[in-house]
NUNURO-207592 format. One record per atom (N, C-alpha, C): residue in one letter; x, y, z. Coordinates in pm, whole numbers, padded with zeros to 5 digits, always signed. Layout:
BEGIN
AXYZ/...
***
This chain:
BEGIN
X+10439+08306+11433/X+10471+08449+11431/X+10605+08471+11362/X+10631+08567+11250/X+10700+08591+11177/X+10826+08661+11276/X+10943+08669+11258/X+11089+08729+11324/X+11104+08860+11240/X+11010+08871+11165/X+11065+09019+11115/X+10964+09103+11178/X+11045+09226+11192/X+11081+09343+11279/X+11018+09451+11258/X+10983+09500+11148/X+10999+09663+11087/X+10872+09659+10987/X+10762+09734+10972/X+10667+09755+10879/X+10760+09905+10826/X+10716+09859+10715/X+10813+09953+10542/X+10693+10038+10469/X+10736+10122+10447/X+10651+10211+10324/X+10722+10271+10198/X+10736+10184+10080/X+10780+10210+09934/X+10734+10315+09893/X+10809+10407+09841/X+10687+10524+09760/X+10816+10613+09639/X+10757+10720+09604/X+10791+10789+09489/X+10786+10911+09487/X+10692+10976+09442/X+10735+11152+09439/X+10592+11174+09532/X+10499+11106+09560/X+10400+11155+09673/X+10469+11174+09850/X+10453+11304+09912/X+10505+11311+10018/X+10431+11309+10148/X+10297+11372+10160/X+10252+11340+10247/X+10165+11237+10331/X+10108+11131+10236/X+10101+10999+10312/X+10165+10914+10370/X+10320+10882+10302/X+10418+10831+10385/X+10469+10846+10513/X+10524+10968+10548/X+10467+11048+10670/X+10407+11044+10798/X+10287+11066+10701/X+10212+10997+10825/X+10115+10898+10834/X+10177+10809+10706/X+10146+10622+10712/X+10210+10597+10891/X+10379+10657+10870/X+10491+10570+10942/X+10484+10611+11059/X+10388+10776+11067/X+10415+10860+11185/X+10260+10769+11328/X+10183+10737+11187/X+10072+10720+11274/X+10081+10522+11338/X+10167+10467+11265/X+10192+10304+11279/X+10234+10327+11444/X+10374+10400+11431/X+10484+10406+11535/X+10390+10440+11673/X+10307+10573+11670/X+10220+10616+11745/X+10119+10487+11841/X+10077+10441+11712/X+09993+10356+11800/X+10082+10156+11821/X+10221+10184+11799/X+10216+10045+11858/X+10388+10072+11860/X+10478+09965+11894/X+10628+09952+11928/X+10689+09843+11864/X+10576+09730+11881/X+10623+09617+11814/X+10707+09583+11694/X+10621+09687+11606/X+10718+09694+11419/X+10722+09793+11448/X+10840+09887+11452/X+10880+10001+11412/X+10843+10046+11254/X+10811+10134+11244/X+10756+10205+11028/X+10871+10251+11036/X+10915+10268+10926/X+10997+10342+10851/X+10974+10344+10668/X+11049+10431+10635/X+11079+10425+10488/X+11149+10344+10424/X+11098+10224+10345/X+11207+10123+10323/X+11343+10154+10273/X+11434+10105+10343/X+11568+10136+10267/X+11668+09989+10224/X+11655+10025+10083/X+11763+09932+09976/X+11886+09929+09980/X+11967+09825+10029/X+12101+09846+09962/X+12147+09768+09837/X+12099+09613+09903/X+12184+09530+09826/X+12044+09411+09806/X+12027+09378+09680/X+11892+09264+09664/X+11979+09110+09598/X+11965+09056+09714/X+12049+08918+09673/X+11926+08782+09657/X+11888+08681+09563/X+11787+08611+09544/X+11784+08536+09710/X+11654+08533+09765/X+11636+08427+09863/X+11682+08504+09959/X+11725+08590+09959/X+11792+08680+10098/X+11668+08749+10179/X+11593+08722+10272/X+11523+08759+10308/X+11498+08962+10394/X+11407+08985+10362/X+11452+09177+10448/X+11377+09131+10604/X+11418+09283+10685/X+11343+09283+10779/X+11251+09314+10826/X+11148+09321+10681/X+11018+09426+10696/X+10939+09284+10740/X+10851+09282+10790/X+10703+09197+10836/X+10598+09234+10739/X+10611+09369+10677/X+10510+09439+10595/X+10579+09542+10503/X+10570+09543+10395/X+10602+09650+10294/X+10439+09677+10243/X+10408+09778+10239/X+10309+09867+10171/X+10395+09929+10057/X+10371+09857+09918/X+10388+09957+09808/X+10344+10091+09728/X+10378+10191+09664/X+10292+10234+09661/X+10393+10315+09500/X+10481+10236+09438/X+10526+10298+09347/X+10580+10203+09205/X+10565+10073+09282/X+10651+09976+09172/X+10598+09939+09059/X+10480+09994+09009/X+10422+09994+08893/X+10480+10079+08818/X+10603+10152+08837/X+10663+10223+08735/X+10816+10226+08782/X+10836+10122+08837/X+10991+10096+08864/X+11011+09929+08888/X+11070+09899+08784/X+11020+09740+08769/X+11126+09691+08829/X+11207+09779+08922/X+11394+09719+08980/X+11265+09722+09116/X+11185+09775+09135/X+11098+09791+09293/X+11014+09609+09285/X+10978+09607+09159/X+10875+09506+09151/X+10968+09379+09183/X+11075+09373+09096/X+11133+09243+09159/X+11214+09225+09288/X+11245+09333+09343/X+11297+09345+09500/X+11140+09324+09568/X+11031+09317+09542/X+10880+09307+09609/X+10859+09197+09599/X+10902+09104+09462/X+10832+08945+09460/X+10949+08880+09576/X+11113+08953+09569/X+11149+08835+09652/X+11147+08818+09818/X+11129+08956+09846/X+11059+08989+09984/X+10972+08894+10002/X+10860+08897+09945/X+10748+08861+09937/X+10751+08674+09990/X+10876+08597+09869/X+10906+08527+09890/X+10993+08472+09981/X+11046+08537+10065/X+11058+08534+10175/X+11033+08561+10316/X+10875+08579+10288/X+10754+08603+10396/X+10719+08711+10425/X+10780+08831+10348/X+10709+08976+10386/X+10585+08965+10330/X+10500+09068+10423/X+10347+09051+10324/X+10379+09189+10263/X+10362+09149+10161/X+10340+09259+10027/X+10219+09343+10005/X+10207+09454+10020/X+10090+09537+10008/X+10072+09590+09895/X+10060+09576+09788/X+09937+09473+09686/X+10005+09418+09643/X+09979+09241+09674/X+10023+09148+09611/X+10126+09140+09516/X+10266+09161+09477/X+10318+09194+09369/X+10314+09107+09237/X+10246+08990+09266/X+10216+08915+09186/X+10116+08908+09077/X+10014+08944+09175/X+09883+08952+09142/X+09890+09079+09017/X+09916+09172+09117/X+09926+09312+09042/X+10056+09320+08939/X+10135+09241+08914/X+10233+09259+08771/X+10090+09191+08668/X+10038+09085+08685/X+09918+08998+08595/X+09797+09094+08547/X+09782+09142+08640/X+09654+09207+08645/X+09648+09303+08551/X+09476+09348+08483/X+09475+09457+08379/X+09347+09504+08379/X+09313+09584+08313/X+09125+09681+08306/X+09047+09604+08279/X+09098+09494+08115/X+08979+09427+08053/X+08929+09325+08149/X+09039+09216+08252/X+09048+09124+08321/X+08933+09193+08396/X+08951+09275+08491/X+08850+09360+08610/X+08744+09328+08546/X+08732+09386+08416/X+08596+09386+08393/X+08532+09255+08415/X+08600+09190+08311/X+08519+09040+08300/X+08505+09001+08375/X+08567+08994+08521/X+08582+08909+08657/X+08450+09002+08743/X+08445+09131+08681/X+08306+09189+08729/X+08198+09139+08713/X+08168+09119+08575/X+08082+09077+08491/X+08008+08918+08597/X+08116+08842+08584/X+08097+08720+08680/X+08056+08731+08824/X+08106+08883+08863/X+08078+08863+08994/X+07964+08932+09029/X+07894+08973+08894/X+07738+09028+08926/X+07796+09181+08959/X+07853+09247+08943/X+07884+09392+08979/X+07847+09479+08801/X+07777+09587+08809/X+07780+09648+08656/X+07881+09678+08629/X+07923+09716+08495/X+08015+09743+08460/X+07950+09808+08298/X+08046+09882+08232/X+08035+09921+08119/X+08065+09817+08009/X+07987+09855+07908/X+08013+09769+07772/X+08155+09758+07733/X+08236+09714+07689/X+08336+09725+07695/X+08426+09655+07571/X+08488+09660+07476/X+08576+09600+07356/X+08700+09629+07397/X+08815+09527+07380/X+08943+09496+07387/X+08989+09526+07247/X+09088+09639+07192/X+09135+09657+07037/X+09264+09614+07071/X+09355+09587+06970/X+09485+09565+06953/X+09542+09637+06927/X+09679+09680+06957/X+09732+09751+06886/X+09708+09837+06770/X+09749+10002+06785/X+09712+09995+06636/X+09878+09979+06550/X+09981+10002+06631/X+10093+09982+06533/X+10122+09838+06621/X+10205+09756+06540/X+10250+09652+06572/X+10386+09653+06719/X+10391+09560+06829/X+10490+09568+06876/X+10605+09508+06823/X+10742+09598+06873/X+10840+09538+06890/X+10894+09415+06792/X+10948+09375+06741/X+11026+09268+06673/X+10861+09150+06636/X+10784+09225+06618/X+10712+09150+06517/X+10664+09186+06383/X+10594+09153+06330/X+10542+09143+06147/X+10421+09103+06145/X+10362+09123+06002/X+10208+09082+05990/X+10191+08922+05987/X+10305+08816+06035/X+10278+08696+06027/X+10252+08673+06174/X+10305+08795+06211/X+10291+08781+06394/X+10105+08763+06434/X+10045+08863+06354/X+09907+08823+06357/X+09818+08736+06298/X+09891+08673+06225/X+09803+08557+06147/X+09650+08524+06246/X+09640+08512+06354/X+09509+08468+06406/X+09434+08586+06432/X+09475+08698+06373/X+09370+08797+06408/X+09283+08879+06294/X+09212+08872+06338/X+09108+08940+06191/X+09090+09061+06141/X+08994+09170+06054/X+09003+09268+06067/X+08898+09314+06170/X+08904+09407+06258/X+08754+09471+06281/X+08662+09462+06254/X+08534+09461+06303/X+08419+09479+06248/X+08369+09649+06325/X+08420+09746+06278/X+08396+09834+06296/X+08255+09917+06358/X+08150+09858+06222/X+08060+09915+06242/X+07960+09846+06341/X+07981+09714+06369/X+07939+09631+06489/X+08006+09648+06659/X+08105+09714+06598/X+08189+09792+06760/X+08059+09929+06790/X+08084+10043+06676/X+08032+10121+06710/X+07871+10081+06734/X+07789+10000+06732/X+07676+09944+06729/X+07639+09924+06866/X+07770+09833+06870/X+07718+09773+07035/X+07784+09880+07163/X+07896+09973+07102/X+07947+10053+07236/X+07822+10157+07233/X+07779+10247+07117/X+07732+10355+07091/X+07837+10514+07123/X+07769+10611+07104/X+07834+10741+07120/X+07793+10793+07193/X+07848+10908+07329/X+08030+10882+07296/X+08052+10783+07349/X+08188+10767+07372/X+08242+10643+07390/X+08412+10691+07457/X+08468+10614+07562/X+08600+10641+07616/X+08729+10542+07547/X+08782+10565+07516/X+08899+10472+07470/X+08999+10502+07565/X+09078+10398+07661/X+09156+10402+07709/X+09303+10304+07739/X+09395+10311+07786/X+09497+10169+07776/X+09454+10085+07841/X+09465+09957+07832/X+09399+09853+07879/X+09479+09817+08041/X+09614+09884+08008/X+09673+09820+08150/X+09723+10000+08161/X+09746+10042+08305/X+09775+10130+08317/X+09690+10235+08421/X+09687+10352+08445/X+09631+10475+08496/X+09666+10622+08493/X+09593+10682+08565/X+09662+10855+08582/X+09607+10898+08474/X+09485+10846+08439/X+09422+10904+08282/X+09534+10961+08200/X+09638+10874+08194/X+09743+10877+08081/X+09613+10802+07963/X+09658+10884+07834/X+09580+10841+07690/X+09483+10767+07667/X+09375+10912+07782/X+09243+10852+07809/X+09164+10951+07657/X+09078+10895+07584/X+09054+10978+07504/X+08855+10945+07485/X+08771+11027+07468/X+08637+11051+07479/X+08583+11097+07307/X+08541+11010+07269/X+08510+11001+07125/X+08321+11056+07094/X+08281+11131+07005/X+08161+11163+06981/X+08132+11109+06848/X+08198+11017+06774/X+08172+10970+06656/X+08271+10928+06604/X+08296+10796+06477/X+08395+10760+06434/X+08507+10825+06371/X+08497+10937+06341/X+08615+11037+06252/X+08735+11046+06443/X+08621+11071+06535/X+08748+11134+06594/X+08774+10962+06654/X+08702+10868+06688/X+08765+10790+06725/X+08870+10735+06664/X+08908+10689+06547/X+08980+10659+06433/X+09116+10792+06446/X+09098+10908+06498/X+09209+11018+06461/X+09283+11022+06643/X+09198+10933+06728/X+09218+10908+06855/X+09276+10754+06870/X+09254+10647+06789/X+09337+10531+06781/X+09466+10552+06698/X+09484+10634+06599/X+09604+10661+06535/X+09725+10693+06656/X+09684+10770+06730/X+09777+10812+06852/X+09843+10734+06970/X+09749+10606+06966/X+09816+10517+07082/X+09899+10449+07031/X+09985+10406+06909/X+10080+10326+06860/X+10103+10199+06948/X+10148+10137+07013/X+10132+10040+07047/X+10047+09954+07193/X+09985+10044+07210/X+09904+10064+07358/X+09757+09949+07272/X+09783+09895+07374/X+09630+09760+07367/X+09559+09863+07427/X+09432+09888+07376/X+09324+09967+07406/X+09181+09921+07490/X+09114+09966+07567/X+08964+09981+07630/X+08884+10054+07533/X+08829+10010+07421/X+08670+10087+07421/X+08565+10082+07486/X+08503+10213+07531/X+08433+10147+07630/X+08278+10241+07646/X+08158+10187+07643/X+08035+10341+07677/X+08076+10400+07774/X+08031+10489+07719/X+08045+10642+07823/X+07906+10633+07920/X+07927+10662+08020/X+07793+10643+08111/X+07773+10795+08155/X+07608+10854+08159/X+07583+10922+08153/X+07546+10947+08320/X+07647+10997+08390/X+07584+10961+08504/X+07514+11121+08620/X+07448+11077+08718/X+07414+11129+08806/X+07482+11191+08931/X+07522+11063+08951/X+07641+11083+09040/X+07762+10995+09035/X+07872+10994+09118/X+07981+10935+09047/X+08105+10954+09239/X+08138+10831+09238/X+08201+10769+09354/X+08318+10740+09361/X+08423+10763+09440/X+08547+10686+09455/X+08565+10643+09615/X+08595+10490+09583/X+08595+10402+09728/X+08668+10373+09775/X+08740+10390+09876/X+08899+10301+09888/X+08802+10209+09967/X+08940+10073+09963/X+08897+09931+10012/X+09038+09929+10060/X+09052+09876+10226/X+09135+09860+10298/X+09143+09759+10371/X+09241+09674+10338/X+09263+09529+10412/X+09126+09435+10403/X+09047+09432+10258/X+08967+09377+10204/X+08825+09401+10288/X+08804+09514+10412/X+08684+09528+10508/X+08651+09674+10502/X+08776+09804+10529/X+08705+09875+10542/X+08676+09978+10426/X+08590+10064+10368/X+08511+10079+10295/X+08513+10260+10324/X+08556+10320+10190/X+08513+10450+10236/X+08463+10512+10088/X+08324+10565+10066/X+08286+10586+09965/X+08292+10734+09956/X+08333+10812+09882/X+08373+10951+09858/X+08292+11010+09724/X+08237+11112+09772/X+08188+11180+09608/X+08295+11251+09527/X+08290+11214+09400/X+08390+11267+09336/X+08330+11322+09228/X+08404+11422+09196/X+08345+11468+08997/X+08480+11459+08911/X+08464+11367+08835/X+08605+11342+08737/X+08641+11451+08632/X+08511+11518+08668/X+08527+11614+08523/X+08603+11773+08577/X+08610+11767+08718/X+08718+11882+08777/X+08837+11874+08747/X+08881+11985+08787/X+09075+11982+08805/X+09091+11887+08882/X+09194+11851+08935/X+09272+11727+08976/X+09227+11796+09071/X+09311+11901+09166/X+09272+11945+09328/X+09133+11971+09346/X+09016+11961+09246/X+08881+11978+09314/X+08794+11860+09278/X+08824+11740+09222/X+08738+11648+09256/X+08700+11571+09350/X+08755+11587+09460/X+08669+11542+09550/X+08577+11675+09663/X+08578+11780+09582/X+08529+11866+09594/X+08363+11873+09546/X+08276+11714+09618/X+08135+11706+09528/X+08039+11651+09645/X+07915+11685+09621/X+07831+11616+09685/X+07763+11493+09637/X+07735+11400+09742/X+07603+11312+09683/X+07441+11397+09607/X+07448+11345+09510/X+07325+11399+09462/X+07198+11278+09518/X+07236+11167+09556/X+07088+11078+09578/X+07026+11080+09746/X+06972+11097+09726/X+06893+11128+09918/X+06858+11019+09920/X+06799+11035+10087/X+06642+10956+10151/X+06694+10807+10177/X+06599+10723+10136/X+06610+10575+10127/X+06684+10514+09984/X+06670+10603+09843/X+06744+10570+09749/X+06900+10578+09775/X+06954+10715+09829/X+07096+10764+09886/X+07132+10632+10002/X+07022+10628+10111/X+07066+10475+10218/X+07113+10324+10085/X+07010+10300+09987/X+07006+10172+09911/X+07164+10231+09843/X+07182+10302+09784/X+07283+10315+09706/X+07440+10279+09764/X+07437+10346+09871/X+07554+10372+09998/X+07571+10200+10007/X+07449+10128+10023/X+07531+10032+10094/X+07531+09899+09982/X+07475+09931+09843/X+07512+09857+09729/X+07654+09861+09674/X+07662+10024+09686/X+07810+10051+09639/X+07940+09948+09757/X+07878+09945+09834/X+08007+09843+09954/X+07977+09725+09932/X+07869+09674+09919/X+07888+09509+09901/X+07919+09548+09742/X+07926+09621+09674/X+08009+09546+09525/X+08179+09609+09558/X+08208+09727+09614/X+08323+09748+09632/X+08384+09613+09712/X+08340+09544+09838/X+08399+09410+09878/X+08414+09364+09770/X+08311+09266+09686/X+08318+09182+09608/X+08430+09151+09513/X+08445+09338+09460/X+08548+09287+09328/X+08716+09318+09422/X+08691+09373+09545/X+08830+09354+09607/X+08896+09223+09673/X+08770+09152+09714/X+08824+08997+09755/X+08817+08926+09631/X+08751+08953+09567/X+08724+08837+09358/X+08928+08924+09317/X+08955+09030+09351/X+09089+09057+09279/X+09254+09011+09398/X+09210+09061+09450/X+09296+09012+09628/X+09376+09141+09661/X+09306+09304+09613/X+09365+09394+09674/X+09343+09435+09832/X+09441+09432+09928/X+09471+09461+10036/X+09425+09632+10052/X+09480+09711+09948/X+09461+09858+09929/X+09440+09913+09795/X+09274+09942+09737/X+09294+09993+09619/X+09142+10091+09606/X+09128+10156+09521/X+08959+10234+09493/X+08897+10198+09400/X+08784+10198+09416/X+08668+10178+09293/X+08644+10276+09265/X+08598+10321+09134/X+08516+10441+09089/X+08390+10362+09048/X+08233+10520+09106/X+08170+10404+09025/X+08111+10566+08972/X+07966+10477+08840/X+07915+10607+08779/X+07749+10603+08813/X+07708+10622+08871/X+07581+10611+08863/X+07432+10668+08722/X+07418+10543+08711/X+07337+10602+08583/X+07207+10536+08636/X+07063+10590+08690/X+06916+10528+08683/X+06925+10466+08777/X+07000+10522+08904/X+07041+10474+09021/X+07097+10341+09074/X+07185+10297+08969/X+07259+10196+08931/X+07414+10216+08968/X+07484+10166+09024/X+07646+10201+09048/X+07686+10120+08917/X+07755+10196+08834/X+07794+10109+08739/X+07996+10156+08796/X+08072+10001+08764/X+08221+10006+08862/X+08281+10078+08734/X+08327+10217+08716/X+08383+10230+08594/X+08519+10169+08603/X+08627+10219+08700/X+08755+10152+08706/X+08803+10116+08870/X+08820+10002+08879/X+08896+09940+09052/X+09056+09872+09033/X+09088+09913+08916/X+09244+09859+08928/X+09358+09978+08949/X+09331+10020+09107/X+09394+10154+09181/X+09463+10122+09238/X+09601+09998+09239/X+09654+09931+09387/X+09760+10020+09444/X+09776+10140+09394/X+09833+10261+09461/X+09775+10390+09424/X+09639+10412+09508/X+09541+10521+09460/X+09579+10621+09499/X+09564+10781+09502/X+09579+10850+09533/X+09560+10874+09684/X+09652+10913+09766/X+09621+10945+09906/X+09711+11096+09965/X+09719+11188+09873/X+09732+11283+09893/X+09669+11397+09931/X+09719+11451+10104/X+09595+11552+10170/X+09584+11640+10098/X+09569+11706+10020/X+09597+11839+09906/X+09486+11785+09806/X+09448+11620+09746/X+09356+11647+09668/X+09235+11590+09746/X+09254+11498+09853/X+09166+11384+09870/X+09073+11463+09997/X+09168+11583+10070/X+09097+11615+10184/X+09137+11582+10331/X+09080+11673+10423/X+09162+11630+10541/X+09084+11489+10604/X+08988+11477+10589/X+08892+11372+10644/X+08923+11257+10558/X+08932+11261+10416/X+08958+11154+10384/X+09087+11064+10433/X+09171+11213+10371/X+09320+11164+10433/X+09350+11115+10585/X+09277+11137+10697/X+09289+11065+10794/X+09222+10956+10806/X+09124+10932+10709/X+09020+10806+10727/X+09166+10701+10684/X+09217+10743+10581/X+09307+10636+10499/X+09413+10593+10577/X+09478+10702+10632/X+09592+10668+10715/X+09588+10578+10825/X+09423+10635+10878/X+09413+10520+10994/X+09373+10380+10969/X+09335+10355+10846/X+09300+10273+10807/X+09396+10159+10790/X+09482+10266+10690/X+09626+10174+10617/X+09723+10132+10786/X+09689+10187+10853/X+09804+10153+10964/X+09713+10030+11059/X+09623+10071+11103/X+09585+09946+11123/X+09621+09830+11048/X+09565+09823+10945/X+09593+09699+10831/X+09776+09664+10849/X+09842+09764+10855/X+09956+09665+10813/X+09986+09632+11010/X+09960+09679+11085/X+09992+09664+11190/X+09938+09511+11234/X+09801+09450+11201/X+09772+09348+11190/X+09830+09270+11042/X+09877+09230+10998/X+09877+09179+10895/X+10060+09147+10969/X+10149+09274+11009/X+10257+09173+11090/X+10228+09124+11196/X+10148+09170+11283/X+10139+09059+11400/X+10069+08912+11353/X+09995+08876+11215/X+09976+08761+11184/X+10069+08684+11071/X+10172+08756+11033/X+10280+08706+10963/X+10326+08545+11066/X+10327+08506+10935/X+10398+08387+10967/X+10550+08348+10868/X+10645+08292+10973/X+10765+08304+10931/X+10795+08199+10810/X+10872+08252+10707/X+10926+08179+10600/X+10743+08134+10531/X+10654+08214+10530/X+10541+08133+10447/X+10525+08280+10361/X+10403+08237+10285/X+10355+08338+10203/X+10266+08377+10281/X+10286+08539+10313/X+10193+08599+10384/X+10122+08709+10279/X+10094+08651+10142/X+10021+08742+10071/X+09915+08738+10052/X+09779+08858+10027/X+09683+08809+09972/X+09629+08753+09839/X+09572+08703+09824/X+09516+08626+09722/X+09378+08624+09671/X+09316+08669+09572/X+09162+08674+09548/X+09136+08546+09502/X+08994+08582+09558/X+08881+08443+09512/X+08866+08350+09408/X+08920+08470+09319/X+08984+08424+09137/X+09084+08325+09187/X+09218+08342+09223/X+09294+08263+09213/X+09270+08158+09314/X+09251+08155+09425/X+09179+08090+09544/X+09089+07952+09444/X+09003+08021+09398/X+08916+07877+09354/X+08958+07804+09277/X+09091+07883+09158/X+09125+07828+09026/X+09237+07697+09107/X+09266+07733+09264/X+09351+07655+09284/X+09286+07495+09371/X+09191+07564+09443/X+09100+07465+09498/X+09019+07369+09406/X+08975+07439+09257/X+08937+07337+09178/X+09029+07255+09121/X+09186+07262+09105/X+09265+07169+09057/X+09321+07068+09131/X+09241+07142+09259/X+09316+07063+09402/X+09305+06886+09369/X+09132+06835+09359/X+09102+06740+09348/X+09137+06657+09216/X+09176+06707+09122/X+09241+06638+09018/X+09362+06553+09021/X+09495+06713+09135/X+09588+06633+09103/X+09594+06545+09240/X+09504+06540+09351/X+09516+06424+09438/X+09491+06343+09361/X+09400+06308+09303/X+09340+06163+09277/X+09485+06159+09104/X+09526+06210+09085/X+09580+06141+09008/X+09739+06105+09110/X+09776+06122+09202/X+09890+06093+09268/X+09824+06013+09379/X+09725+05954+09372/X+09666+05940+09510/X+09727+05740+09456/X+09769+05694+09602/X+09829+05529+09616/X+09731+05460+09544/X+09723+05359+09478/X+09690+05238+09496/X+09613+05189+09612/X+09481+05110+09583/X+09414+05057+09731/X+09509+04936+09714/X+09513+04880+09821/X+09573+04761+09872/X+09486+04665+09879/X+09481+04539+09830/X+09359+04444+09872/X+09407+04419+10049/X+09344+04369+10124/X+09328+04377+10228/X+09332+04171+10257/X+09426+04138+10328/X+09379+03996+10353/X+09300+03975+10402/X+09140+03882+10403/X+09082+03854+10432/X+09081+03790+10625/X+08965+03851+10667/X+08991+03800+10820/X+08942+03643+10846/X+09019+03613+10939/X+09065+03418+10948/X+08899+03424+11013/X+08822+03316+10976/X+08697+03268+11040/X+08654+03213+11174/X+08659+03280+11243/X+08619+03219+11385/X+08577+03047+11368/X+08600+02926+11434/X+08501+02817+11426/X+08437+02854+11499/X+08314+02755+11393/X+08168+02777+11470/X+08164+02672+11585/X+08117+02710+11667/X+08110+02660+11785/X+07940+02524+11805/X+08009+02411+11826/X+07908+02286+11833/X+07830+02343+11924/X+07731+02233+11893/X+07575+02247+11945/X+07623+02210+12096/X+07531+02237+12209/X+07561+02137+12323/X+07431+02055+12284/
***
């Protein structure tokens, strides 16, 4: 059992989940007091007194991200992984989808279209030109282009043919890009996944204002609406334990009664009562407080109390057996055991 004290909640310009993240922890237990984390001084190896930090902003404050890895490294559990999630990106999700049997959209990785930073065209020597008309072939029209790492449908752009896609890649200057099919869908989902179990699937319409998309119904009934409901949770588990988010959402799109995952790299999703709803917003809160409330009572002191997905989990278990046997002793010959005499006849 870990000696730290205090479950923490990091945040930014969102106000009402924090609130009553800390209001509803305190409520139901004494043990860790919640509060709002407070910074003074970040010294390497200096351990805090949180048991639990829940992040929910350091993807755009990178002085947050490295005060999170060294917490972290000094046995706070980090609520999403800060590790994981500095590595992590859209195209990765996908592919790790792809493997894990979950649909996903067609999808092309572009480069840059202006060059970064302190490089030159020798910087690309290994890269080729496009094959343009074999992109548009295999994505088809329309088509979404988006940043490959990132969210908040920042320089999300929806293409109906190559003139505008081409007048829509001119604009991202150095942004690594998602091309990706557009899915024509039916209906369309957002899931939070909490402490890798619990599961809340929400109808959403992406194509509303911000305050009314979750302002939607399920369109699938009956026994198709039952099959769908509970496909969408075993793939929402899947790609949350295959990634090792503690707290994040899936979107999915349904096309031919298919969940296809459009995007699950949410590790600080929206949880604001104003867009998400009052039901949602209490589903989450109670959710998120449970989770960190267990997660310090199983802290263990001075270890890594972070999560870890299946991805990294196996990549480490398969190297496991390599580097034993290459550090593994020498057999010893063994001296042979002395021979009993045989014992005369009577």
């Amino acid at each position: 059992m870990s000696t730290k004290t205090k479950i923490g909640i990091l945040f930014g310009q969102e106000n009402t989940f924090p609130q009553a993240f800390v209001d509803r922890v305190n409520e139901k237990q004494s043990q860790f007091p919640a509060e709002f984390v407070s910074i003074d001084q970040v010294e390497q190896s200096v351990p805090t007194d949180y048991a639990v930090i829940i992040d929910r902003i350091s993807q755009d404050v990178p002085f947050y991200k490295a005060f999170l890895k060294n917490a972290a490294l000094t046995g706070t559990a980090v609520i999403n992984n800060p590790f994981w999630w500095s590595a992590d990106e859209k195209f990765f999700n996908n592919a790790l989808a792809v493997q894990l049997g979950v649909p996903v959209p067609k999808t092309i990785l572009l480069p840059s279209k202006e060059r970064p930073d302190d490089t030159n065209h020798n910087s690309f020597r290994n890269l080729q030109h496009m094959d343009w008309d074999r992109i548009f072939n295999h994505i088809g029209f329309p088509a979404f282009m988006k940043p490959h790492a990132g969210g908040g449908w920042k320089s999300v752009y929806k293409v109906d043919n190559p003139d505008q896609m081409f007048k829509a890649y001119d604009e991202t200057a150095q942004l690594v890009m998602l091309y990706q099919e557009a899915i024509d869908f039916t209906d369309y989902f957002r899931c939070y996944c909490i402490g890798g179990k619990d599961v809340r699937i929400m109808p959403y319409e992406p194509r509303n204002p911000h305050h009314l998309r979750y302002a939607a119904q399920m369109q699938t009934t009956g026994d198709a609406g039952k099959k769908l409901l509970a496909t969408m949770t075993d793939y929402v588990l899947k790609l949350n334990h295959g990634l090792g988010y503690d707290f994040n959402t899936v979107e999915f799109a349904v096309r031919d009664g298919i969940p296809i995952a459009i995007d699950f790299c949410n590790p600080a999703p929206d949880a604001d009562i104003h867009s998400v709803g009052q039901e949602n917003f209490e589903w989450v809160v109670e959710a998120a407080a449970n989770m960190a409330i267990d997660r310090a009572k199983k802290a263990k002191k001075g270890q890594d109390n972070l999560t870890w997905g299946t991805f990294v989990r196996n990549s480490v278990t398969h190297l496991a057996p390599a580097q034993s046997k290459e550090v593994k002793a020498p057999k010893t010959e063994k001296e042979p055991k002395a021979e009993k005499p045989k014992k005369g006849k009577k």
